[in-house]
C-alpha positions in Angstrom: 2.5 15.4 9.7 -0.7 15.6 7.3 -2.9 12.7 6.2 -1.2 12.8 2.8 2.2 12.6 3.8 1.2 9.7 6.1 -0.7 8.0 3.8 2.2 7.6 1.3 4.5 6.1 4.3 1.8 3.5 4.6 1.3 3.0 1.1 5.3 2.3 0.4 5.1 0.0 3.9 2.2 -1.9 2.0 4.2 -2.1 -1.3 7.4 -3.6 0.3 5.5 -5.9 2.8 3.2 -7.2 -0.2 6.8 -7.7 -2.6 8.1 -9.5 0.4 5.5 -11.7 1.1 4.8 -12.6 -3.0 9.0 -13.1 -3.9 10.2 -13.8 -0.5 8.2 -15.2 2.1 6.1 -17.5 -0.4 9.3 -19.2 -2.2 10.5 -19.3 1.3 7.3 -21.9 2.6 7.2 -23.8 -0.6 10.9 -24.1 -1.7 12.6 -24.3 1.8 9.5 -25.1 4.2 9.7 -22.2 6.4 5.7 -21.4 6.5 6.5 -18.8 9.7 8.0 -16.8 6.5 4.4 -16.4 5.3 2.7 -16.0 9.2 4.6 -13.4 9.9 4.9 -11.6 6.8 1.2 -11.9 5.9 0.3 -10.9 9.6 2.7 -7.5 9.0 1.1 -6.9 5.2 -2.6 -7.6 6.4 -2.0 -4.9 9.2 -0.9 -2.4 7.2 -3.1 -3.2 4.6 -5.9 -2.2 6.6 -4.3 0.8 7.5 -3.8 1.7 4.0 -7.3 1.5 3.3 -8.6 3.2 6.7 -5.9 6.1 5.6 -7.1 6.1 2.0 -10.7 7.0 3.9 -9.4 9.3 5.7 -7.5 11.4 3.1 -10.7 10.6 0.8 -12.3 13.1 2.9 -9.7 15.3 4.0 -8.9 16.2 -0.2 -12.4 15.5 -1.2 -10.9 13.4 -3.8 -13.1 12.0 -6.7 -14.4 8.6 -6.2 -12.7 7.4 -9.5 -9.2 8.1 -7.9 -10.1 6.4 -4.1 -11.4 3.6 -6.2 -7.6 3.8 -8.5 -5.6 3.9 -5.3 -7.6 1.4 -3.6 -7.0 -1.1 -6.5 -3.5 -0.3 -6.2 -3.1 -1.8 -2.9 -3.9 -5.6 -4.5 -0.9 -5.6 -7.3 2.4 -5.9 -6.2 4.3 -3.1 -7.1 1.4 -0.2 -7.7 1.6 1.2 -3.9 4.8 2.6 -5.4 3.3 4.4 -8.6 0.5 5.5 -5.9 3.0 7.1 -4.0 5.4 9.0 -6.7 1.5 9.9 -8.2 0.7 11.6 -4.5 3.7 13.3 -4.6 3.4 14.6 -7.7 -0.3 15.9 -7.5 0.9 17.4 -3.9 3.4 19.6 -6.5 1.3 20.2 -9.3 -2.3 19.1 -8.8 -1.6 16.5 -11.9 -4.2 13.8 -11.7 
């Protein structure tokens, strides 16, 4: 398995565990009080958050990307549903060298 294909695993993980945390485990601790929604869901997203971003180094390197692009995908990881777009994006370039 290849830093790329890796990468986009991580960066779908990091998407569903940040749309999880933002419309489900937040309403959960303010509308229900369950605040070990949050802990535990913020502990998962924060890990793989900084795996995203150790990956995003590492494939940085490995594709010689340009910085504009880490610095794109890297501001992906802090909206909700742009880990998604990153990833269809990745796949894409891996076909056709798009962006």
């Amino acid at each position: 398995m290849n830093t790329l294909s890796i990468f986009r695993k991580v960066a779908v993980a990091e998407g569903l565990s940040y749309v999880f945390l933002v419309f489900i485990a937040m309403p959960l601790k303010y509308w229900a009080d369950l605040p070990l929604a949050v802990k535990y869901t913020g502990w998962a997203h924060g890990v793989l958050f900084m795996l995203y971003m150790v990956i995003l180094i590492m494939a940085w390197q490995e594709y010689k990307w340009n910085f504009k692009k880490v610095v794109l995908i890297g501001f992906a990881s802090l909206l909700p549903f742009a880990p998604f777009w990153v990833d269809k994006k990745l796949k894409e370039d891996n076909l056709n060298k798009s962006w």
